[in-house]
C-alpha positions as CSV (number, residue, x, y, z in Angstrom):
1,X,79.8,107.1,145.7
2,X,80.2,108.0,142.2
3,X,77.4,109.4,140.1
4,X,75.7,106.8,138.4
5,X,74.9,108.6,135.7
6,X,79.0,109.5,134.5
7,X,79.5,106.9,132.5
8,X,82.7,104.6,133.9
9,X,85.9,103.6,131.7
10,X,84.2,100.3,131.7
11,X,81.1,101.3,129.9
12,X,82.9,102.9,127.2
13,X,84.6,99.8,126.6
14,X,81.6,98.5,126.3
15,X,80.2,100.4,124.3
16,X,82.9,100.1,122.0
17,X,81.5,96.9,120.6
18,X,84.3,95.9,118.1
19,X,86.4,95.2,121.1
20,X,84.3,94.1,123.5
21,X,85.3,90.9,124.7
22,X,82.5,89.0,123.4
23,X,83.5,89.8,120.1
24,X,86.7,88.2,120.6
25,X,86.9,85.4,118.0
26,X,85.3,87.7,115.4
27,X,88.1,89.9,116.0
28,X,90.9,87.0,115.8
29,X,89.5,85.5,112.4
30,X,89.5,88.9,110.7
31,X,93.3,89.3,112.2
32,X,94.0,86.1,110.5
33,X,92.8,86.9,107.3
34,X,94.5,90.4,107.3
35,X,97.9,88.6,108.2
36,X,97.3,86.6,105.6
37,X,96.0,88.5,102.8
38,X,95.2,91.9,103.6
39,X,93.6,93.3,101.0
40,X,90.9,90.3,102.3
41,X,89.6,92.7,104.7
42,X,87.3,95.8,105.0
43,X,89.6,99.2,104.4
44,X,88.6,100.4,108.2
45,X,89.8,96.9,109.8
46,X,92.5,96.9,107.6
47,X,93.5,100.8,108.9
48,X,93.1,99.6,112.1
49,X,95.7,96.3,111.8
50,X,98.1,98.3,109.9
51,X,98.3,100.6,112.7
52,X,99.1,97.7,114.6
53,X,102.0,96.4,113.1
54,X,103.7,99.8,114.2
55,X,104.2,98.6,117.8
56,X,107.7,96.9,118.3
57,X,107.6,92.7,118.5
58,X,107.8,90.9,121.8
59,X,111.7,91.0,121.3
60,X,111.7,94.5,120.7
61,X,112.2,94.2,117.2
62,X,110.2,95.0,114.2
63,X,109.5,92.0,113.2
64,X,106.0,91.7,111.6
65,X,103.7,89.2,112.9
66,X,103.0,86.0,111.0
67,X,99.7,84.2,111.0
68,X,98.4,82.3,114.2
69,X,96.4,79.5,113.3
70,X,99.7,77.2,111.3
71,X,101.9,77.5,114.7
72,X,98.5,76.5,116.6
73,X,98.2,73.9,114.2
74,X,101.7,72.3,114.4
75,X,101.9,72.8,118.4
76,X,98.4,70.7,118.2
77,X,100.3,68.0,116.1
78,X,103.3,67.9,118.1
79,X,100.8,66.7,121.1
80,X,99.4,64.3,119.2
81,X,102.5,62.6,118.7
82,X,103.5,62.5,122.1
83,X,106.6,63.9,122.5
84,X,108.5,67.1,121.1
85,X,111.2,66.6,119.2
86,X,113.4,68.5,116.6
87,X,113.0,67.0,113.4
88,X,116.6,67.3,111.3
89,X,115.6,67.0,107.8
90,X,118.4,64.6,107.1
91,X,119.2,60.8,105.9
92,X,118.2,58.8,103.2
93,X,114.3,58.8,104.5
94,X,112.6,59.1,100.9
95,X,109.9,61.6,102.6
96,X,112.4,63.9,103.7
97,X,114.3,63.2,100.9
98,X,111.4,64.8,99.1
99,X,110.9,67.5,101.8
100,X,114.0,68.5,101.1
101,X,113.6,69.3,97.6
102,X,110.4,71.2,98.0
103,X,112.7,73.6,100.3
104,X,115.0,74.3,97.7
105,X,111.6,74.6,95.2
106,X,110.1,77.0,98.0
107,X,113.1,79.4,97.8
108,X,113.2,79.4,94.0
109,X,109.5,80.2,94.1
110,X,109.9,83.4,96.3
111,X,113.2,84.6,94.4
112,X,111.0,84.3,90.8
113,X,107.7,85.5,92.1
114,X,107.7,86.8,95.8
115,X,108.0,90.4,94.3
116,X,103.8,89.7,93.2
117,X,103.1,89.6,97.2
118,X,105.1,92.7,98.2
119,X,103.1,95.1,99.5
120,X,103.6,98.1,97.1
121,X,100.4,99.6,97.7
122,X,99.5,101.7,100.1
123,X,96.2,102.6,99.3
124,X,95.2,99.2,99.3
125,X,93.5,99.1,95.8
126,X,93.9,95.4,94.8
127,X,93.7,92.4,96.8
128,X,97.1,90.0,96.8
129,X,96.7,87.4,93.8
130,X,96.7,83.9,94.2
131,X,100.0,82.3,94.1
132,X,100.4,78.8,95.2
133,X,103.7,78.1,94.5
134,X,104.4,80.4,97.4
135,X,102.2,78.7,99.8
136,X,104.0,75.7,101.7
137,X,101.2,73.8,101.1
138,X,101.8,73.4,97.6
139,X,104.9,71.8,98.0
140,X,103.0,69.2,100.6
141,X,104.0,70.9,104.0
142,X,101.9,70.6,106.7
143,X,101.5,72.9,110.2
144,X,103.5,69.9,111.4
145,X,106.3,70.3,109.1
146,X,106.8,74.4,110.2
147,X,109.5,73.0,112.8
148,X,111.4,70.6,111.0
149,X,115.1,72.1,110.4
150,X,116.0,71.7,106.5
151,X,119.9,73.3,105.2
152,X,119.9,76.2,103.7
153,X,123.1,76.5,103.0
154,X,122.5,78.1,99.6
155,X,120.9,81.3,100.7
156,X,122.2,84.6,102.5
157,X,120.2,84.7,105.5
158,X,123.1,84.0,107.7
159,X,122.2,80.3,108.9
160,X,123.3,76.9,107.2
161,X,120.1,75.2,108.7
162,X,116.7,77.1,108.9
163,X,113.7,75.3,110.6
164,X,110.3,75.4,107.6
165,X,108.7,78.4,109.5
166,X,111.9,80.6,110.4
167,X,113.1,80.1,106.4
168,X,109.1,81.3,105.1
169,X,109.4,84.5,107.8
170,X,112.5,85.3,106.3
171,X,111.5,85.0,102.3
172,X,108.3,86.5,103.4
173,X,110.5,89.9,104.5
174,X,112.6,89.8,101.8
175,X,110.5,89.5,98.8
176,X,107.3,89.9,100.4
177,X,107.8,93.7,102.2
178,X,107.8,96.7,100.7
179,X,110.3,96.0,98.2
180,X,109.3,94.4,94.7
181,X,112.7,92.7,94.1
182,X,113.3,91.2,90.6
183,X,116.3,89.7,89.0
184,X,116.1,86.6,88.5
185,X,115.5,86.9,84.5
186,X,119.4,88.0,84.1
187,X,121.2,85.7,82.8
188,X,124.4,86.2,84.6
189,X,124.6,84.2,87.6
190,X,126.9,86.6,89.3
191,X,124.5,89.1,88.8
192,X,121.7,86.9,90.7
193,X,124.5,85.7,93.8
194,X,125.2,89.7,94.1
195,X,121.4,90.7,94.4
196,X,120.6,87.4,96.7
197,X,123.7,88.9,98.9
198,X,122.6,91.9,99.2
199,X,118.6,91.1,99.6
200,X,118.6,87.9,101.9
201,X,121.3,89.3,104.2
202,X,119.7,92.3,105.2
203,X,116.2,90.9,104.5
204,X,115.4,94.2,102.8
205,X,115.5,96.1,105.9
206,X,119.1,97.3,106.2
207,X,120.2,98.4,109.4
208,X,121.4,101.8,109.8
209,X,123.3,104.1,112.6
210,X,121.6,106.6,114.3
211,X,123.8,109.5,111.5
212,X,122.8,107.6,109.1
213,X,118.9,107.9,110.0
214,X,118.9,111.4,110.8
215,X,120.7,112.1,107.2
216,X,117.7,110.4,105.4
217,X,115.0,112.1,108.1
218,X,117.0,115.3,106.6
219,X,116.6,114.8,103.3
220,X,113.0,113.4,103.3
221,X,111.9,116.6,105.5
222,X,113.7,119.1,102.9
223,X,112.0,117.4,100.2
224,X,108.5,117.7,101.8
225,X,109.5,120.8,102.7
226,X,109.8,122.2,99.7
227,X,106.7,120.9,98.1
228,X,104.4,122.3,100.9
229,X,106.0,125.2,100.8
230,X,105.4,125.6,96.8
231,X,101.7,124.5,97.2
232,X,101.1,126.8,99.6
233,X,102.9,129.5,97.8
234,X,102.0,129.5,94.3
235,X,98.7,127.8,94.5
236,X,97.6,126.4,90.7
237,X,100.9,127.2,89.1
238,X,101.9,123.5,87.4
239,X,104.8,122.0,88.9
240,X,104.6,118.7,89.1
241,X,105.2,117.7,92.2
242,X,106.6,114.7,94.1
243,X,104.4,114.6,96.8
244,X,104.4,110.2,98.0
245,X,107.2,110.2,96.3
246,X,109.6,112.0,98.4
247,X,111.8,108.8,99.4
248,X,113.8,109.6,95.7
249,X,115.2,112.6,97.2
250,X,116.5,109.8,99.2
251,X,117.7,107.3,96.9
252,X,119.4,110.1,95.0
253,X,121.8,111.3,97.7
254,X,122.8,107.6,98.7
255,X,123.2,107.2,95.0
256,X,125.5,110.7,94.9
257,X,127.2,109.9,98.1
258,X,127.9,106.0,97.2
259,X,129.3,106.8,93.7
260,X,131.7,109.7,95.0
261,X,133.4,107.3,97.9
262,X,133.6,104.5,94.4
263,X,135.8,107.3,92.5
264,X,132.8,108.7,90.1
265,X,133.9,112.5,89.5
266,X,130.8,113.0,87.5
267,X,127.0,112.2,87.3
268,X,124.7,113.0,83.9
269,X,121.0,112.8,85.2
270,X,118.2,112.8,82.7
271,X,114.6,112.6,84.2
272,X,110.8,114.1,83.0
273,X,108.7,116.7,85.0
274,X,107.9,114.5,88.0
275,X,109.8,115.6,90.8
276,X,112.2,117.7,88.6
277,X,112.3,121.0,91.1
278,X,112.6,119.2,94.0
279,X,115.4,117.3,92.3
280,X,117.3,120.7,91.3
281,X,117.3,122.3,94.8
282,X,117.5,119.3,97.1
283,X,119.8,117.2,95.4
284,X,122.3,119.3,92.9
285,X,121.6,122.5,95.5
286,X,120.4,124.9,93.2
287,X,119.1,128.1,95.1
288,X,116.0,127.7,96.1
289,X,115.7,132.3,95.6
290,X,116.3,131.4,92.0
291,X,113.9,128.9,92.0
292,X,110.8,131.0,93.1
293,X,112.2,133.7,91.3
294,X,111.3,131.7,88.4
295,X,107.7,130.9,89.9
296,X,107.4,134.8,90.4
297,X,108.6,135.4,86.5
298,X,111.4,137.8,88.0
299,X,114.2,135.5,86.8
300,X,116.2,136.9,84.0
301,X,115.7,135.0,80.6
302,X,118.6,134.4,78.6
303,X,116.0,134.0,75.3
304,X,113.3,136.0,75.0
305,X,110.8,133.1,74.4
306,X,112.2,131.3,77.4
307,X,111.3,127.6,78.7
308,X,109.3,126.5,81.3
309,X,111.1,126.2,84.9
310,X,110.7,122.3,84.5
311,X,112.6,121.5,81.4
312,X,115.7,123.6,82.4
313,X,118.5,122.0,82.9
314,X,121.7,122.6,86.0
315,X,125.5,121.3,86.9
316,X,127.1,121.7,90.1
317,X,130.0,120.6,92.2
318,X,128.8,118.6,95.5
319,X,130.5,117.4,98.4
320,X,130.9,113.3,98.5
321,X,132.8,111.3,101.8
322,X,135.1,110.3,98.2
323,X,135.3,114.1,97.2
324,X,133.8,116.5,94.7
325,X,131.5,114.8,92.0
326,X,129.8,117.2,89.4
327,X,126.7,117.2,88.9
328,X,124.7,117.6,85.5
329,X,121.0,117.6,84.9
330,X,120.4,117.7,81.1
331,X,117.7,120.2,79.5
332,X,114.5,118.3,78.8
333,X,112.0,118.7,75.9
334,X,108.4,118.4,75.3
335,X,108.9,114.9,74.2
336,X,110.1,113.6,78.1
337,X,112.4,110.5,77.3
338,X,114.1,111.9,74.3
339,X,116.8,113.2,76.8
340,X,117.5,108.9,77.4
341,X,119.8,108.5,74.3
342,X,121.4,112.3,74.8
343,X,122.2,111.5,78.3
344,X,123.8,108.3,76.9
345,X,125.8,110.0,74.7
346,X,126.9,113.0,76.8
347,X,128.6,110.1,79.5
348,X,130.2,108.5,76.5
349,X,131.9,111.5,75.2
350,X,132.8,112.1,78.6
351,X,134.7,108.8,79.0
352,X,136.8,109.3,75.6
353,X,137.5,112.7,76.9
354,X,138.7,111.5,79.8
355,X,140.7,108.2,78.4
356,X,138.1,106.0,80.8
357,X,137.2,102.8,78.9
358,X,136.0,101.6,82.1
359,X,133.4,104.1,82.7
360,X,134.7,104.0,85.6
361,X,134.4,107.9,86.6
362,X,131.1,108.7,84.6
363,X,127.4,107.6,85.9
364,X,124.4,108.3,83.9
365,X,121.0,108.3,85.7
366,X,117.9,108.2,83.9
367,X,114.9,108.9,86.1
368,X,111.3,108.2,84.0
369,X,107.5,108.0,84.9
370,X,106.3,104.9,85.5
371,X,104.1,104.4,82.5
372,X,107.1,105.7,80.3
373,X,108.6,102.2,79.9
374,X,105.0,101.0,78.5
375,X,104.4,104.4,76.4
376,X,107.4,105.2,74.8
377,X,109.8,103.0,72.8
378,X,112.7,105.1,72.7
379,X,113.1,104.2,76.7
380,X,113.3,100.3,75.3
381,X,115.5,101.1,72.4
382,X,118.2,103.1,74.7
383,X,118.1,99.8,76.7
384,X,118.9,97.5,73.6
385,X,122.3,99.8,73.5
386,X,124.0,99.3,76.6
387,X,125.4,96.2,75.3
388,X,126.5,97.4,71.8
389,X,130.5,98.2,72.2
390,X,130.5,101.6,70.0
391,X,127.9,103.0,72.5
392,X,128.1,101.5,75.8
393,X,128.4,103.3,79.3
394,X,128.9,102.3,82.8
395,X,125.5,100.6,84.4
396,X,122.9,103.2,84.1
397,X,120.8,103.3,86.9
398,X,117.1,103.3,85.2
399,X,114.8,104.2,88.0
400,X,110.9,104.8,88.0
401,X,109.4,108.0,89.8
402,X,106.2,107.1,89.9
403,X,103.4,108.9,92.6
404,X,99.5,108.5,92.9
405,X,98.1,111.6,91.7
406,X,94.3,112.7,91.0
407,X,95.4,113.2,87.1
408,X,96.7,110.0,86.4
409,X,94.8,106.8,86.1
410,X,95.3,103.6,87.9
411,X,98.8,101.8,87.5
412,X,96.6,98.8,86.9
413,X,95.1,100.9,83.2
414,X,98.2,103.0,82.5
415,X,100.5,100.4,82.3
416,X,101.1,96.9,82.3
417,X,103.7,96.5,84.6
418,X,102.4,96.0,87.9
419,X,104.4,97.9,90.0
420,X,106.8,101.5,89.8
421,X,110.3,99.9,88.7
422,X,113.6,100.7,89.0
423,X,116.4,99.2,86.5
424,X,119.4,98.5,85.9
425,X,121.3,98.0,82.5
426,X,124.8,96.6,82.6
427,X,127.4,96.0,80.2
C-alpha cells in the first residue's frame, strides 16, 4: 500500500482548481468569450487559450476553433423542427431572397472592415472593437441559418456554394488572422479581383514545401542571430534593432527572390534606422567582420568626420532562381524619409539609362517606421508622384517596419493608423 501521505496524480489535479471538473462550465464560458473576443478575457486565461490553439484540429489541420455555443444553437433548432435537412438558399422564396443578399452584404463587410478584427497584437493591449456589420446577426441570421448553403460564386475560396457557417470560418481567416488586409479603397477593380485572388484562395495562410519552410526558418534564425549576438556583444552601443520584427528579413528575400525570377536586374532600397544592420548583412550579404569592425571603430573611414554605421549605405550582386539582381541600399540622413524622393529618382534615372519605359527591370523599396506615414509629409508627397508621367516608377513597394520597443509609445498615441502597414503605389 502506498504511503498516504505522497500525494497521488489525482490530488494534484485536484488541487489544480482551475481544472478541476467542477469548474467545468466556468471554464467553457470563459473559452467562449476568448473565441469570441479575446481581448474579453483576463491576460493569464488568455495565455493559457492561446497556447491552445497550437495543437493541430481534429482533422489534423490548423484550423482554429470557432465558437461553440452558435453550432449548439442551430443543432438545437434543427430538432426542433423535426427533421434535418439541407437548406439550398435558392427560388423565388422572398426570405431567402433576402438571405441571399445579406450574404453578399456579409462578404462586402469583411473585405471593407475585417482587417479591424485581425489579430495584430500580440501583446494583447486593446480589446477587439465592436463591429456589427461583421456579425451574422446583423444581417438577420440566426444559429439556424449557419447550415443553409448560399452561392458564392463571386469569391476565391474555391467553392461555388458555401453553407452560412463554412463561408464566416473562411472570411474569419482571411481577414480576421494575422494579416490586416486592405484594399478595397482602390479604385481599380482589377486591382481588388487580384488582391481577393490572392487573399481568399489561400485564406492568408499559403501553403508551403517543406524547402520552402526551411528557407524562411533560415532566414528568420540569421536574423535573430545576429541581433542576439550584437546585444550580447556590444552592450549599450545604439543600433536599433529589429528584435519582433525579424519576419522582414523574410519578406525581403521573397521580395529579392520573386523580382529576380520576374526579370528585375536591379533593386534601390531606401529605409530609416530600424532594422538597417540586420538588413545589410542578412539580406544584401555585407560581411558581417566589417560590420563589427565598425562597432569596434577599427573600420577605416573614408572621411575623417565619418557617419554613423546606420546611415551608411551598400550595393551588391545576389544570386536570384531568375539570375543576378544588384542590390542598392541608398545613404540615409538625419532627417529618415528624405531618402523616399532620392530613391525615387535614382530608379528613374535608371530606367532612362537603361531604355526601360516599363520599369520593368528597376524596383524601388522604401522601408519606413510605422509612425513615419503620420509624422512626416514628405512620405505622403512621394506617394502623390507615382502617378505623375515625368516622375513615375514601377510599383514601389511601401512597407512599414514597425516593432514594440520600451522607447517608443503606444501605436494607439504615436500614430493614428491602427495597425503597422505595408503599401503599395502603382502607376
Amino acid at each position: 500500500m502506498s504511503d498516504s501521505s505522497t500525494p497521488t496524480a489525482y490530488t494534484a489535479y485536484q488541487g489544480n482548481t482551475y481544472l478541476f471538473g467542477g469548474n467545468a462550465p466556468y471554464v467553457e464560458e470563459m473559452y467562449e468569450n476568448y473565441l469570441a473576443n479575446p481581448g474579453s478575457v483576463p491576460d493569464n486565461w488568455r495565455s493559457y487559450f492561446d497556447a491552445l490553439q497550437n495543437v493541430p484540429a481534429a482533422d489534423g489541420t490548423n484550423t482554429r476553433d470557432v465558437p461553440h455555443q452558435p453550432v449548439i444553437n442551430a443543432f438545437a433548432e434543427l430538432a426542433k423542427q423535426g427533421t434535418t435537412k439541407v437548406v439550398q438558399a435558392s427560388g423565388a422564396d422572398s426570405e431567402l431572397g433576402r438571405k441571399r443578399t445579406a450574404v453578399q452584404q456579409l462578404i462586402a463587410a469583411y473585405r471593407n472592415v475585417g482587417a479591424r478584427w485581425a489579430d495584430l497584437d500580440p501583446l494583447k493591449r486593446a480589446e477587439r472593437p465592436s463591429i456589427p456589420e461583421l456579425e451574422p446577426s446583423f444581417y438577420g441570421f440566426a444559429d439556424a441559418d449557419l447550415e443553409t448553403v448560399f452561392n458564392t460564386s463571386n469569391t476565391f475560396f474555391g467553392k461555388d456554394t458555401m453553407s452560412l457557417r463554412e463561408l464566416l470560418n473562411a472570411l474569419r481567416e482571411t481577414y480576421c488572422g494575422t494579416i490586416g488586409a486592405e484594399y478595397m479603397y482602390t479604385t481599380d477593380q482589377n486591382h481588388k479581383r487580384w488582391w481577393q485572388q490572392k487573399l481568399e484562395s489561400a485564406r492568408t495562410n499559403p501553403k508551403l514545401n517543406a524547402d520552402q519552410k526551411k528557407r524562411v526558418l533560415d532566414r528568420l534564425t540569421a536574423a535573430e542571430g545576429l541581433e542576439r549576438f550584437l546585444h550580447t556583444k556590444y552592450v549599450g552601443q545604439k543600433r536599433f534593432s529589429l528584435e519582433g520584427g525579424e519576419s522582414f528579413i523574410v519578406a525581403m528575400d521573397e521580395l529579392i527572390n520573386r523580382a529576380g525570377e520576374k526579370g528585375v536586374q536591379e533593386i534601390v532600397i531606401g529605409m530609416a534606422h530600424r532594422g538597417r544592420l540586420n538588413v545589410l548583412v542578412n539580406s544584401l550579404g555585407k560581411m558581417p567582420a566589417d560590420l563589427f569592425a565598425e562597432f569596434d571603430h577599427t573600420a577605416p573611414e573614408e572621411l575623417p568626420s565619418g557617419d554613423v554605421k546606420y546611415h551608411q549605405g551598400f550595393s551588391s550582386d545576389v544570386s536570384t532562381p531568375g539570375g543576378p539582381v544588384h542590390l542598392s541600399l541608398a545613404f540615409n540622413p538625419s532627417h529618415l524619409e528624405i531618402v523616399n524622393p532620392v530613391v525615387e529618382g535614382s530608379v528613374r534615372a535608371r530606367m532612362d539609362r537603361r531604355g526601360d519605359k516599363e520599369g520593368d527591370s528597376v524596383l524601388p523599396v522604401l522601408v519606413h517606421g510605422d509612425a513615419a506615414f503620420a509624422g512626416q509629409g514628405v512620405v505622403m508627397e512621394t506617394l502623390a508622384l507615382a502617378e505623375k508621367p515625368a516622375a513615375t516608377t514601377p510599383a514601389a513597394r511601401s512597407t512599414s517596419s514597425s516593432t514594440t520597443r520600451s522607447a517608443s509609445p503606444p501605436a494607439t498615441r504615436a500614430t493614428a493608423a491602427r495597425r503597422c502597414t505595408a503599401r503599395t503605389s502603382s502607376r
